[in-house]
N, C-alpha and C positions, 0 to 999 in steps of 0.2 A: 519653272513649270513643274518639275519633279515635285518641289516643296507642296506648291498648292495643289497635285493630285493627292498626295498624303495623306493629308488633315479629314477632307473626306470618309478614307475608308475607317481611317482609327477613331474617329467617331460613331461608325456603324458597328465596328465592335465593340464597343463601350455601351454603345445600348444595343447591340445585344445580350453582353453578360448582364446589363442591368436586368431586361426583360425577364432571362434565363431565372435571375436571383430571385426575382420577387415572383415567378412562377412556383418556385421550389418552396419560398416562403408562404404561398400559400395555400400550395398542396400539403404541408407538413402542417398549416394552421389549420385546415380541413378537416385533416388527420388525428391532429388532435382532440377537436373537438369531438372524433369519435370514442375518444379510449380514455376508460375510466374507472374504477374500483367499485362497486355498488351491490351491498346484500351481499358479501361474501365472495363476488363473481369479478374475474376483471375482464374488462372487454375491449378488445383490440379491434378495428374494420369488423370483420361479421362471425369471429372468433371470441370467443368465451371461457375462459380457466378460470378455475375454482381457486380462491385464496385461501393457505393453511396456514393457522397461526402458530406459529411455535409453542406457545404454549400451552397447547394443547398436547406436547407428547412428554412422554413420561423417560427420565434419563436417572442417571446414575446420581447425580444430586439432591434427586427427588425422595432419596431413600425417609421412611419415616413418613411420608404422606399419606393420610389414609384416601384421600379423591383421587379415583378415577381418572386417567387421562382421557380425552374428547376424542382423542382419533383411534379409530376399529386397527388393532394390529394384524395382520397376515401373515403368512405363510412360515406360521412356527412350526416347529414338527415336533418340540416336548410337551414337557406337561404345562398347564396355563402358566403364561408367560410374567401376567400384571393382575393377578386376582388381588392381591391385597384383603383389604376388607369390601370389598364392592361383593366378593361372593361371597359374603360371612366366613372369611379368613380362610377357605379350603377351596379348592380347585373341583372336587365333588366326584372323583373317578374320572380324569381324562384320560388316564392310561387304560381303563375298560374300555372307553368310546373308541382310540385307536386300535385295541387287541379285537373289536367287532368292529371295524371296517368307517369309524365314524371320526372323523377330523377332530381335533383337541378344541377345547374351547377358545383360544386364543388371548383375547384380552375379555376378561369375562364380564365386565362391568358392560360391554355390550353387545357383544357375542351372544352373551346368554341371558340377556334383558334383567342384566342386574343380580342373577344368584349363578348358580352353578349347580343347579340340582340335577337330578337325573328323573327322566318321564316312565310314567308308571307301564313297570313291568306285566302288572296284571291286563293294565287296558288297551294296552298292544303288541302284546308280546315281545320275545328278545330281538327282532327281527327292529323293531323302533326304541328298541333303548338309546337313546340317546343322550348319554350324561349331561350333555350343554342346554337340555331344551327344558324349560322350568317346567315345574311341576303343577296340575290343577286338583283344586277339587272334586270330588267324585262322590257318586252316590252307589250303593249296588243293592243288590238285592239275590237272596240264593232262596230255591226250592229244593230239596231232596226227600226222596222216599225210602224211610226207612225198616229194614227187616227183621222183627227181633222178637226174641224170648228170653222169659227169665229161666234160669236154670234153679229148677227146686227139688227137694227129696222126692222120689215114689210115696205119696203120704194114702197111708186108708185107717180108717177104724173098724175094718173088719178082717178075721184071718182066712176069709175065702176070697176076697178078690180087693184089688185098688186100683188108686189113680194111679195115671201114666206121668210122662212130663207135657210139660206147654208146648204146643205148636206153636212156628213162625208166626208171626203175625205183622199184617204193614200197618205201620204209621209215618208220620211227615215230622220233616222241619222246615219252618220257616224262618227266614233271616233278612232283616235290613237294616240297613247303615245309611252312616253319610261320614263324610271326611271333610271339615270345613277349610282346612289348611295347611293338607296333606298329611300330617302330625297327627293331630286331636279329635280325637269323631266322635258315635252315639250310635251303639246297634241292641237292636230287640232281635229275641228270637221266641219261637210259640215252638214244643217240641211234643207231639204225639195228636189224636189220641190213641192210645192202645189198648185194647180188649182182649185180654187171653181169657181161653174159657177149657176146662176137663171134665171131661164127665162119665161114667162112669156105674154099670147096673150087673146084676144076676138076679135069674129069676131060676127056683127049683120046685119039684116037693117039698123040701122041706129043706133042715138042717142051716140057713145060713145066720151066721151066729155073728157075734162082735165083741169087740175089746170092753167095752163099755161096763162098767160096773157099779152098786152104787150098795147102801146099808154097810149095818156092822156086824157079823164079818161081812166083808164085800161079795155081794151076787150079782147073779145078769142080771141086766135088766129086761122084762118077760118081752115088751114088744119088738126088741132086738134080737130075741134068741129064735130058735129054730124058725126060722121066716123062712116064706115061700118069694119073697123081693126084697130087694134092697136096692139103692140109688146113693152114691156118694157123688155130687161138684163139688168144683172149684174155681171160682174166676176171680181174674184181677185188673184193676184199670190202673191208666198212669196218664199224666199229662204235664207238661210243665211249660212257665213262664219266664222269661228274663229279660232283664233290661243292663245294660253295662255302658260305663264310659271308657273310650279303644285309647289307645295309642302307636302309632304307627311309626316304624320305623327300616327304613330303604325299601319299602313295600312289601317286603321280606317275612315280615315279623310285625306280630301283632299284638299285646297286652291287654286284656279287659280285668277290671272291676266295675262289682255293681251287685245289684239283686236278684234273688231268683225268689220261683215259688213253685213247689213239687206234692201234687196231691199223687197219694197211692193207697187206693180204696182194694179191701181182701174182702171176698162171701164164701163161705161152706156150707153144706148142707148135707144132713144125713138122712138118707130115710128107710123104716121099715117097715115089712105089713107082715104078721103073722096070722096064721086060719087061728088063732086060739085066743090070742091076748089083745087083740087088734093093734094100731100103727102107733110108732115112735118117730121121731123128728129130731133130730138135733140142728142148732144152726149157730153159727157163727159169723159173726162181722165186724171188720175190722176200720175205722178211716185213720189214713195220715194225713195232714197239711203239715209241709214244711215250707220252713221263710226263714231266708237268713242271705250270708253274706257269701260271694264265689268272685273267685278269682280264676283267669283263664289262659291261652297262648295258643297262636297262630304259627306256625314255620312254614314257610317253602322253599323247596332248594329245587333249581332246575336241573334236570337231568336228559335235555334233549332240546330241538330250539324252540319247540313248543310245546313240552311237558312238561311237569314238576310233581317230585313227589310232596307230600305236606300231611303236616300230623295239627292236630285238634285236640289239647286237654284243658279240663277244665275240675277246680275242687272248689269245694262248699261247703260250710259249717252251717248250719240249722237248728229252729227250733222247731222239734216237731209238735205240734198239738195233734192228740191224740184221741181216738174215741173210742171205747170197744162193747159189746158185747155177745149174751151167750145164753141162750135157751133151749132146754133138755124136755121136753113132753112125755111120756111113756105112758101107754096104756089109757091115755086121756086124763094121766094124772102130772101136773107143773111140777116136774123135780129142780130145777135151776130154771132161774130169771133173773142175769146178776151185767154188770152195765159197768163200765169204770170209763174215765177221763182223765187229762192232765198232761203235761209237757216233759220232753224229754232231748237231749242231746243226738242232733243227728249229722249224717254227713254224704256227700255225693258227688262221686269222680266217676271223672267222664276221661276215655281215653281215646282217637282214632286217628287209623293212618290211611293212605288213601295215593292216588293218582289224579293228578288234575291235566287236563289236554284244551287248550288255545285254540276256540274254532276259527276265531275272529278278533277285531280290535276290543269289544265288549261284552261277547258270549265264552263260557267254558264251561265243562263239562268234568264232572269227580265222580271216582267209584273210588270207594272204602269198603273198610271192615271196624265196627265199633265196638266196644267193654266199658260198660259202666258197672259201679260200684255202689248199692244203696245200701245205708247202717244204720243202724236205731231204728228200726222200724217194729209196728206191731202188726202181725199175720194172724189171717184165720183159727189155723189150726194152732198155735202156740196158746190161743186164746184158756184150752180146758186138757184136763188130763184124762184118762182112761174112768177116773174113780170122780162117779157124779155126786154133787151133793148141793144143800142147799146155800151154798157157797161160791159154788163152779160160779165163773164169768166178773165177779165182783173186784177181783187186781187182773192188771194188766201185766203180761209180758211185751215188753216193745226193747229187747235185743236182737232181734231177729235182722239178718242181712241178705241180701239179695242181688246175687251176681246174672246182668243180662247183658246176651251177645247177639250178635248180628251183621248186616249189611246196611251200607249205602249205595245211592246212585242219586242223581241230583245235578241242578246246571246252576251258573251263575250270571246274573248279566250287571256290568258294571258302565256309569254311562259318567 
């Protein structure tokens, strides 16, 4: 009886561990059929991890490989870690990005989308410098108004009264650019116009005389001597054109060559009325065009988190073509009517220093003080000498130099 209760039960446990087993086996075939590799991802029930291939990381073996490793490195604290040649072989300032509050680039190949440059100083101040973020293209454009006069002798040809100097006068610069690839750009600038003007009268009884002389031996000449008026101007224009190709370097520093072209027109004029001899006239006029070749530089050094001081010079070598002349009238009688032309060596430096202030990512604002330098030139009065004859005005002097100073004020907008 024992025996045949037996057999019973251990057959119920046998199918139940059977049941048990092939339950297991097909919760685990279930299972399976949920979990799998795909597109990078693996996926377990309703879980998802990302699959990293090894070689994608860059090791101590690898020395000498100029590729990039695939996976973004983290939490370095020195200087770029795996730049290699991914960032054209330099790291590009990461120890400036940490010494301004900005994370190193880490592995720069894609951290920093492939270079390791540093983002422009000018177009967001230091506040967004960020060595690791590449750098773009840009275009700017600058307006200033400029304040200036040329510094010239007290000049007169009479020993009763003369000219003064030139008053300030404003004129403009205009400047634009373009940076096609940070490096390499193309900027025009238009500079002036500027009109200075002097002038200059006495009126009496009589007596007012002048240097002016003319015959053999040398005499007054009548309608310049004891006048009851006389009128002595002076004016002068300038304007100038350029075109240059830049080169830019760490935003800092700027290189041009290129062309210019610098007209600088001179007029005099004398006059005299006497009760006796009746009026004399003298006049004088002078043009420059110059053309030739200039070279230039940009500096800026920051000196606060959004200021910078920055200097401006620029020199030129020139041809000047030249035109002059010079006509004496006295008494209603033509003593000189004399004309000259022709080319000469000239030259013009430009020099300014200045403060520039960061209103914004693409606006700034500069005030200067400027010194140019013009040489070879031909001026009014240089044109004749005290002693008229029927020669006066026929050669040119074009030695003559001209130093003009000034102010700036002007903004920049850079986009």
């Amino acid at each position: 009886m024992k025996t045949q209760s037996k057999h019973p039960r251990t057959l119920a446990v046998i199918c139940s561990v059977v049941a048990i087993c092939a339950a297991s086996i097909t919760t685990a075939s279930a299972q399976s059929n949920r979990s799998g590799v795909s597109n990078g991802l693996f996926t377990h029930g309703n879980d998802s991890f990302r699959v990293v291939n090894t070689a994608g990381y860059r090791t101590a073996a690898d020395t000498g490989v100029s590729a990039a490793g695939t996976i973004q490195q983290v939490g370095h604290a020195g200087q770029c870690m795996s730049c290699g040649t991914s960032c054209g072989g330099s790291c590009g300032g990461a120890s400036m990005g940490v010494a301004l509050g900005y994370s190193d680039c880490g592995s720069c190949g894609t951290a920093c989308g492939g270079t390791c440059g540093r983002s422009s100083m000018l177009s967001c101040g230091p506040k967004n410098m960020n060595p690791c973020q590449p750098c773009s293209p840009y275009r700017y454009g600058s307006v200033e108004a400029l304040y200036m006069a040329p510094n010239r002798d007290n000049y007169t040809s009479s020993p009763n009264f003369g000219l003064g100097d030139y008053d300030y006068e404003f004129g403009s610069r205009i400047t634009v650019g373009v940076v096609g690839d940070c490096i390499h750009g193309y900027e025009a600038s238009f500079t002036g116009p500027f009109e200075w003007d002097l002038s200059s009268q006495l009126s009496a009884a009589g007596g007012i005389n002048s240097y002016l002389t003319t015959g053999s031996p040398a005499a007054a000449l009548p309608s310049f001597t004891d006048a009851i008026f006389q009128q002595q101007t002076l004016s002068a224009e300038y304007y100038s054109l350029e075109a240059s190709k830049t080169l830019v370097g760490w935003e800092m520093a700027k290189l041009l060559i290129g062309g210019r072209y610098i007209n600088y027109d001179e007029d005099y004029n004398y006059f005299s009325r006497t009760a006796a001899a009746g009026n004399g006239q003298l006049r004088s006029q002078t043009q420059n065009d110059l053309i030739g070749l200039q070279v230039g530089m940009d500096l800026l050094y920051p000196i606060s988190r959004h200021a910078y001081s920055d200097l401006r010079a620029r020199a030129g070598a020139y041809y000047n073509s030249y035109d002059t002349s010079v006509s004496v009238i006295d008494a209603g009688t033509l003593r000189a009517n004399g004309s000259d032309d022709g080319g000469e060596l000239a030259g013009m430096f430009e020099i300014s220093t200045g403060v520039r202030y960061q209103l914004g990512e693409i606006l700034s604002v500069r005030a200067g003080v400027e010194l140019w330098y013009l040489s070879g030139v031909a001026s009014a009065t240089e044109q004749f000498s005290t002693y008229i004859s029927d020669r006066t005005g026929r050669s040119s002097n074009v030695d003559d130099d001209i130093l003009f100073t000034g102010v700036s004020v002007g903004a920049e907008l850079r986009y």
